[in-house]
C-alpha positions as a Markdown table, in Angstrom:
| # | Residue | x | y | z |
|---|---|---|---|---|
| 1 | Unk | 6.2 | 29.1 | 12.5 |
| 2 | Unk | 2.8 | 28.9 | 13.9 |
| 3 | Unk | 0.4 | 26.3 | 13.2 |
| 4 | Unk | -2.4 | 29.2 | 11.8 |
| 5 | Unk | 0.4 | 30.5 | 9.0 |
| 6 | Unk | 1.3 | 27.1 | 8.6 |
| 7 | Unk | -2.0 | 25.8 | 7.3 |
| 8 | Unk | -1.9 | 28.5 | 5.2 |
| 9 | Unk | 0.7 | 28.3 | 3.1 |
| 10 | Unk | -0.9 | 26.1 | 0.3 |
| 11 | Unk | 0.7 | 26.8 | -3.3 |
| 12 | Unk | -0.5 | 26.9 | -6.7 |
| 13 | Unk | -0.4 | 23.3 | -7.6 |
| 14 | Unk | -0.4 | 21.6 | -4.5 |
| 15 | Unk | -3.0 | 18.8 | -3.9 |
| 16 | Unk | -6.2 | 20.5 | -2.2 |
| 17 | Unk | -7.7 | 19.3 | 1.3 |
| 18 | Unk | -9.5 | 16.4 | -0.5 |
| 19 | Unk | -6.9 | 15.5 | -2.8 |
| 20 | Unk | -4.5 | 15.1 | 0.1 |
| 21 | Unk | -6.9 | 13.2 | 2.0 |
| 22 | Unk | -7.8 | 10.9 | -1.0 |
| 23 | Unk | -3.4 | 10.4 | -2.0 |
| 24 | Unk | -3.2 | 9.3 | 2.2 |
| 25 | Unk | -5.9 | 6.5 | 1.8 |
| 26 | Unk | -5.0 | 5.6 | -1.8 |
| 27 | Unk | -1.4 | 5.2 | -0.9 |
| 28 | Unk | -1.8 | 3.8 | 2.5 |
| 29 | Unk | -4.2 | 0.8 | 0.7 |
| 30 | Unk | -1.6 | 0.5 | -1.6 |
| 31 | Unk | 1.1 | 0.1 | 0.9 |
| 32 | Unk | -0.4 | -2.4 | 2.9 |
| 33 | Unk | -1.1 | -4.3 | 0.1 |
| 34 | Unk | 2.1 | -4.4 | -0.9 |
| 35 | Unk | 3.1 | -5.7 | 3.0 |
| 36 | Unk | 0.7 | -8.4 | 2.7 |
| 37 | Unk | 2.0 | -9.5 | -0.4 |
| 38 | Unk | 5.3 | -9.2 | 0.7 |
| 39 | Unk | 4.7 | -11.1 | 4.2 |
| 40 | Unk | 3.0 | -14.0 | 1.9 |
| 41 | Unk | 6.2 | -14.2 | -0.3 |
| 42 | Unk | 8.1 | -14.8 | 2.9 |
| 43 | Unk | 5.5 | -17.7 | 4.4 |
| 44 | Unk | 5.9 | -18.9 | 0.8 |
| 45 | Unk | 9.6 | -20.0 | 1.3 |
| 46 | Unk | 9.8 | -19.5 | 5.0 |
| 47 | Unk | 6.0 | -20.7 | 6.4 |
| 48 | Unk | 8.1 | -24.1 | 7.8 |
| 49 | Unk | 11.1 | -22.5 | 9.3 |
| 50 | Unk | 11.2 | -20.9 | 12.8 |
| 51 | Unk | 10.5 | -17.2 | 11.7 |
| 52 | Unk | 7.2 | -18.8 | 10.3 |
| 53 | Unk | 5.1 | -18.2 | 13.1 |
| 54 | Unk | 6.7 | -14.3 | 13.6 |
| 55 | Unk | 6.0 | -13.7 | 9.7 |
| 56 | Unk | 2.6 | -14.9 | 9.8 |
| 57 | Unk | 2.0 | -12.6 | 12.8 |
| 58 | Unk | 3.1 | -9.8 | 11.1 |
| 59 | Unk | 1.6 | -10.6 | 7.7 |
| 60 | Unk | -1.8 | -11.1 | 10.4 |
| 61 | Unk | -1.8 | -7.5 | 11.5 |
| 62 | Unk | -0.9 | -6.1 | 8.0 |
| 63 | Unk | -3.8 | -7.7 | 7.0 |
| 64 | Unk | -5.8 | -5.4 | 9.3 |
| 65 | Unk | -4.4 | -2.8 | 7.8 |
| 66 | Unk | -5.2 | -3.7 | 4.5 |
| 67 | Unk | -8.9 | -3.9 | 5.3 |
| 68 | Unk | -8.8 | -0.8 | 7.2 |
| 69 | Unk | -7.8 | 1.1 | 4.3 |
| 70 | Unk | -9.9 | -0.9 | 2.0 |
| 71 | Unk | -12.9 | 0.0 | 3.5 |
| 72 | Unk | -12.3 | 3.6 | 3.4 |
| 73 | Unk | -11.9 | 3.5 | -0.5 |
| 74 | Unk | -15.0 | 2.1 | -0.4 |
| 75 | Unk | -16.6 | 4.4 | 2.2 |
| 76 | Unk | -15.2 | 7.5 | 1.0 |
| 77 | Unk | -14.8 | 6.4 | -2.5 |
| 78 | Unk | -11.5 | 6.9 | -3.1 |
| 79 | Unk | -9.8 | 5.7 | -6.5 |
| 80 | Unk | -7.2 | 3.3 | -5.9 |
| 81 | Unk | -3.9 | 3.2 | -7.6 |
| 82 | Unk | -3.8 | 1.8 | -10.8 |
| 83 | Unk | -0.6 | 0.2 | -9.7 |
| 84 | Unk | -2.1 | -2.8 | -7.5 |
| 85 | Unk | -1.2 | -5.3 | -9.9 |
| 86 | Unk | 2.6 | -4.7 | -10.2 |
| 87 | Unk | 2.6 | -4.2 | -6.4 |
| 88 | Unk | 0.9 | -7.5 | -6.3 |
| 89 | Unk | 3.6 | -9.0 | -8.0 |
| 90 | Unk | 6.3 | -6.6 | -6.8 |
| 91 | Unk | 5.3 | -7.4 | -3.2 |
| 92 | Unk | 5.2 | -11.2 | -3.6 |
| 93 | Unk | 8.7 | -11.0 | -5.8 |
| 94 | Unk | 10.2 | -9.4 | -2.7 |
| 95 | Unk | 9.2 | -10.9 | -0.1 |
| 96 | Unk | 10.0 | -14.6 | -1.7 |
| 97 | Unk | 13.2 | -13.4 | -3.2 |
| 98 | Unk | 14.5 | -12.0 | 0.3 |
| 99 | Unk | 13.5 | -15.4 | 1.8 |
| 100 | Unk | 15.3 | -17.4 | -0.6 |
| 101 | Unk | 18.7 | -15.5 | 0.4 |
| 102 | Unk | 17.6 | -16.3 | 4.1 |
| 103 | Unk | 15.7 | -15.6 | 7.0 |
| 104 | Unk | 18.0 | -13.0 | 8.2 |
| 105 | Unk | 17.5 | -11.4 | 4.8 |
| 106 | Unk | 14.1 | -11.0 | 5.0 |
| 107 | Unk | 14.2 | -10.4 | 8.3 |
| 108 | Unk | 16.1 | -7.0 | 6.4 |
| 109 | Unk | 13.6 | -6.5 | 3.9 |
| 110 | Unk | 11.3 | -6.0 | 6.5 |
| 111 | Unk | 13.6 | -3.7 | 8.1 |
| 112 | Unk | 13.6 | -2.0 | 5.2 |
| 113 | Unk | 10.6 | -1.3 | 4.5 |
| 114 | Unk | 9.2 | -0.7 | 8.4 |
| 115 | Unk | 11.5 | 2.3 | 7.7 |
| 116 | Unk | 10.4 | 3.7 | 5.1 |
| 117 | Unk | 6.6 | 2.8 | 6.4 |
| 118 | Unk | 7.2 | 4.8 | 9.5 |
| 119 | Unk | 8.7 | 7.6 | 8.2 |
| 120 | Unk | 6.0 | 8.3 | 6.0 |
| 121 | Unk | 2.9 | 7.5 | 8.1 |
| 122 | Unk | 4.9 | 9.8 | 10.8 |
| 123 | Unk | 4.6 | 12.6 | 7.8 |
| 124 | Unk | 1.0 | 11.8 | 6.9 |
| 125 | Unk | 0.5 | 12.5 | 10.6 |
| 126 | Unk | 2.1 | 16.2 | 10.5 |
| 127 | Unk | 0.3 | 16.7 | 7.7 |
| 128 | Unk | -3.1 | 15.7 | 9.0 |
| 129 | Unk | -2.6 | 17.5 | 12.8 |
| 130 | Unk | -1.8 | 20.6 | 10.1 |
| 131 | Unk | -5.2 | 20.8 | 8.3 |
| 132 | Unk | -8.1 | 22.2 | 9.0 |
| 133 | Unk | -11.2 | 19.8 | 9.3 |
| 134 | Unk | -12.2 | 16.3 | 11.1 |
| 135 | Unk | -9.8 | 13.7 | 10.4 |
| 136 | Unk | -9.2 | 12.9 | 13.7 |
| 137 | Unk | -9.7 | 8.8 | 13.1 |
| 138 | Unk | -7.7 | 8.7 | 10.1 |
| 139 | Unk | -5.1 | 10.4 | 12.0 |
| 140 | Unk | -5.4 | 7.9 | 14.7 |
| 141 | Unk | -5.5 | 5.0 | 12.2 |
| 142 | Unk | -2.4 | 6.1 | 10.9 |
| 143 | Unk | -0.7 | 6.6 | 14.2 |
| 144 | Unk | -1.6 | 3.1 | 15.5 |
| 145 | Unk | -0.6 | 1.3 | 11.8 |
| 146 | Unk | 2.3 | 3.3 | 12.4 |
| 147 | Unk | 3.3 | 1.9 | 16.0 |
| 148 | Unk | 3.4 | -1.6 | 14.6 |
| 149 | Unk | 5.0 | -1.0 | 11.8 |
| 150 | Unk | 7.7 | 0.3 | 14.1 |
| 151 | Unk | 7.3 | -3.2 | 15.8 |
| 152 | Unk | 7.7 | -5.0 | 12.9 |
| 153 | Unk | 11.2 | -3.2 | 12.1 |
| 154 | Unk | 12.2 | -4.3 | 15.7 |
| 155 | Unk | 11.1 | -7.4 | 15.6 |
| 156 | Unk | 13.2 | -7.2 | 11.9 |
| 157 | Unk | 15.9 | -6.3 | 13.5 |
| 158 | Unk | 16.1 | -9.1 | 16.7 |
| 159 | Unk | 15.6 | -11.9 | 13.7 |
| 160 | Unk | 19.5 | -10.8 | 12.9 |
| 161 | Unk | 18.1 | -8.5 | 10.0 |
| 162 | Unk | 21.9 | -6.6 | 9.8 |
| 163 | Unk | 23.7 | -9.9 | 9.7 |
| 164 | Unk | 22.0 | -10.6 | 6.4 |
| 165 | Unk | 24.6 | -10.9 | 4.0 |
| 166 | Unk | 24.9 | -7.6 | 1.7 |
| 167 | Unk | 23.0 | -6.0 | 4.1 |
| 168 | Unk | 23.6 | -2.4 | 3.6 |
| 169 | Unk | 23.3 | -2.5 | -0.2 |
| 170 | Unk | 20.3 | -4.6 | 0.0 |
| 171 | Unk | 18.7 | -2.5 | 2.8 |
| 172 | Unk | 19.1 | 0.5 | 0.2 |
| 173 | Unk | 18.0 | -0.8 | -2.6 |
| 174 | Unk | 14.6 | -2.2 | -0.8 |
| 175 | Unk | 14.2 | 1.5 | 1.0 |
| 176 | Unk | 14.7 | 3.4 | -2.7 |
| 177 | Unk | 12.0 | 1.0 | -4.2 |
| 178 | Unk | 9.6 | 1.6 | -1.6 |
| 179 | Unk | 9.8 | 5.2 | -1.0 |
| 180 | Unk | 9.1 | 5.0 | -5.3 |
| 181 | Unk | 6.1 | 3.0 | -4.6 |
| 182 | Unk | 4.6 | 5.4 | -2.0 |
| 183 | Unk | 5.1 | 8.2 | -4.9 |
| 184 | Unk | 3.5 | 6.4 | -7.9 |
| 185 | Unk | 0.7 | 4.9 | -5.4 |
| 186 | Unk | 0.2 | 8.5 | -4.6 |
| 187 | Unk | -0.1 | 9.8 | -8.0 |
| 188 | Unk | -1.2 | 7.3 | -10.4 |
């Protein structure tokens, strides 16, 4: 299919140009917030133990993130979701519950969610390369947030993150809750 008939092929009901637009910022905020909060849950049990230094690096960079996407709600004025304060205690619950099975098990919540993260920035992407319009540096935001995220899910994976105990199961579980998240974030 060609890229022209592609962009094309809006239907009744589907988010317009802006809407889309605004549902990527609003959920990417959202989403990063969430990280943040989950990487502090982790320092929270794990901040003295060796994989201290590699969670505060990541829960550094997501930081970044965070603000990247905050100031574009503020720049472009984009409502955020409604949902920040169960993600902030969602996210903290998390990331402090994984720690307290282990450091491998965080190590696969991270996993986890870096999977889910990159898999939908990577769609974001698609979507903004399909549209018509300017959005070149929120495409390129999105593509470099999306790059370390896939860093964090390596770095995940080398802490041992599939020897946690239960790991499938709880790698499922974390991966269903966060692809729910990106869909209320979206929406509400």
């Amino acid at each position: 299919m060609s890229k022209a008939r592609k962009k094309s092929e809006r239907l009744p009901g589907d988010p317009s140009r802006a809407q889309m637009i605004d549902r990527i910022i609003r959920v990417d905020q959202a989403g990063e917030y969430g990280a943040v909060r989950i990487y502090e849950g982790q320092l929270s049990v794990l901040g003295d133990k060796a994989s201290g230094p590699t969670i505060r690096h990541m829960h550094e960079q997501e930081q970044v993130h965070l603000e990247t996407f905050s100031n574009m709600v503020a720049k472009r004025r984009v409502r955020p979701t409604a949902m920040m304060p169960i993600w902030h205690l969602a996210g903290f619950a998390l990331g402090a519950g994984t720690a307290l099975l282990g450091e491998k098990a965080a190590m696969a919540c991270t996993v986890a969610v870096e999977e889910v993260i990159d898999a939908h920035y990577a769609a974001q992407i698609e979507r903004l390369d399909d549209m018509d319009g300017d959005e070149d540096d929120l495409r390129d935001t999105c593509e470099k947030f999306r790059r370390e995220e896939v860093e964090h899910r390596n770095t995940g994976l080398a802490g041992g993150a599939e020897q946690a105990p239960g790991y499938e199961g709880l790698s499922a579980l974390i991966k269903t809750g966060s692809r729910l998240a990106i869909w209320l974030s979206e929406r509400i």
